[in-house]
C-alpha positions as CSV (number, residue, x, y, z in Angstrom):
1,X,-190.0,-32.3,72.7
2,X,-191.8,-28.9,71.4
3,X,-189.5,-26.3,70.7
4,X,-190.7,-22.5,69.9
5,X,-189.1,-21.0,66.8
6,X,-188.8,-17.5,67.0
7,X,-188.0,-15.8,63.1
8,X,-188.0,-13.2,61.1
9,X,-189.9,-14.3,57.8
10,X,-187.4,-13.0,55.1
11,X,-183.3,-12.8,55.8
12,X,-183.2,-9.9,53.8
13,X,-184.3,-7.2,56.3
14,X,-182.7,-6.2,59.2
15,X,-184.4,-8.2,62.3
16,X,-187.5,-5.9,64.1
17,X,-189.0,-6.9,67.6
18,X,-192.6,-6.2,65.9
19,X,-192.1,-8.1,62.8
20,X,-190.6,-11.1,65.4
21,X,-193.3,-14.5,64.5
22,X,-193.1,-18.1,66.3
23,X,-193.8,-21.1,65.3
24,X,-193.9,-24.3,67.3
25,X,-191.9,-27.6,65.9
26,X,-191.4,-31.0,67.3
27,X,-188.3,-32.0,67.2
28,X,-185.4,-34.5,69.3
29,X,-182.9,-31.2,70.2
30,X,-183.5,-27.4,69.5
31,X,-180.4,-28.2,67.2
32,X,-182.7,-30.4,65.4
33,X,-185.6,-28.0,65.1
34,X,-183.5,-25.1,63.6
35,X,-182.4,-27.5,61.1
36,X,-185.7,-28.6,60.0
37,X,-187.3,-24.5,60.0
38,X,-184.1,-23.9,58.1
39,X,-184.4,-26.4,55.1
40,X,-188.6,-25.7,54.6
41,X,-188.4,-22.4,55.3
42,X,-186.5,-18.6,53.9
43,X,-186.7,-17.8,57.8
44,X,-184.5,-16.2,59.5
45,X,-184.5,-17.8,62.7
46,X,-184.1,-15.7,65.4
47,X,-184.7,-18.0,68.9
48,X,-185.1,-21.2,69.4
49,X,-186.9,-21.9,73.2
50,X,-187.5,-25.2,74.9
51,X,-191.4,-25.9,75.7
52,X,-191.9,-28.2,78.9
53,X,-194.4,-28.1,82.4
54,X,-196.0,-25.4,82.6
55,X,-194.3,-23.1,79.9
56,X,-195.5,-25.6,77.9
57,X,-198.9,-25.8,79.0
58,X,-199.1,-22.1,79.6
59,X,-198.3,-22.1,75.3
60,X,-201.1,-24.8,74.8
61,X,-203.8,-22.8,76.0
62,X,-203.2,-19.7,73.8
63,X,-205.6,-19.8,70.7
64,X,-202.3,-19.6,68.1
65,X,-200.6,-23.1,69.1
66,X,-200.3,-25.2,66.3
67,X,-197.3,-27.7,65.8
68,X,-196.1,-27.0,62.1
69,X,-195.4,-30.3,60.1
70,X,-192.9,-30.2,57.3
């Protein structure tokens, strides 16, 4: 499953809509996918959103999908 990780990139700073990033990770459970942005990453993760029909293929066709590989 592709889950959409919504972060802040330091856990420093208090949280800003504007400074909000996503990245995409495939994962087994959104449990899963925090865990795995959480051990590469100093993110503070924010989100995490289940990608499937056409959510998911809505995200695809956007120029910034990328899976991220750790």
């Amino acid at each position: 499953m592709i889950y959409k990780v919504y972060y802040q990139e330091t856990k420093e700073r208090n949280p800003k809509r504007e400074q909000t990033h996503a990245i995409y990770v495939e994962a087994d459970s959104d449990v899963t996918a925090r865990q795995i942005v959480e051990d590469h990453t100093p993110y503070n993760i924010e989100y995490v959103q289940l990608l499937d029909g056409n959510h998911l293929a809505y995200e695809q066709e956007n120029a910034d999908f990328q899976l991220t590989e750790f």
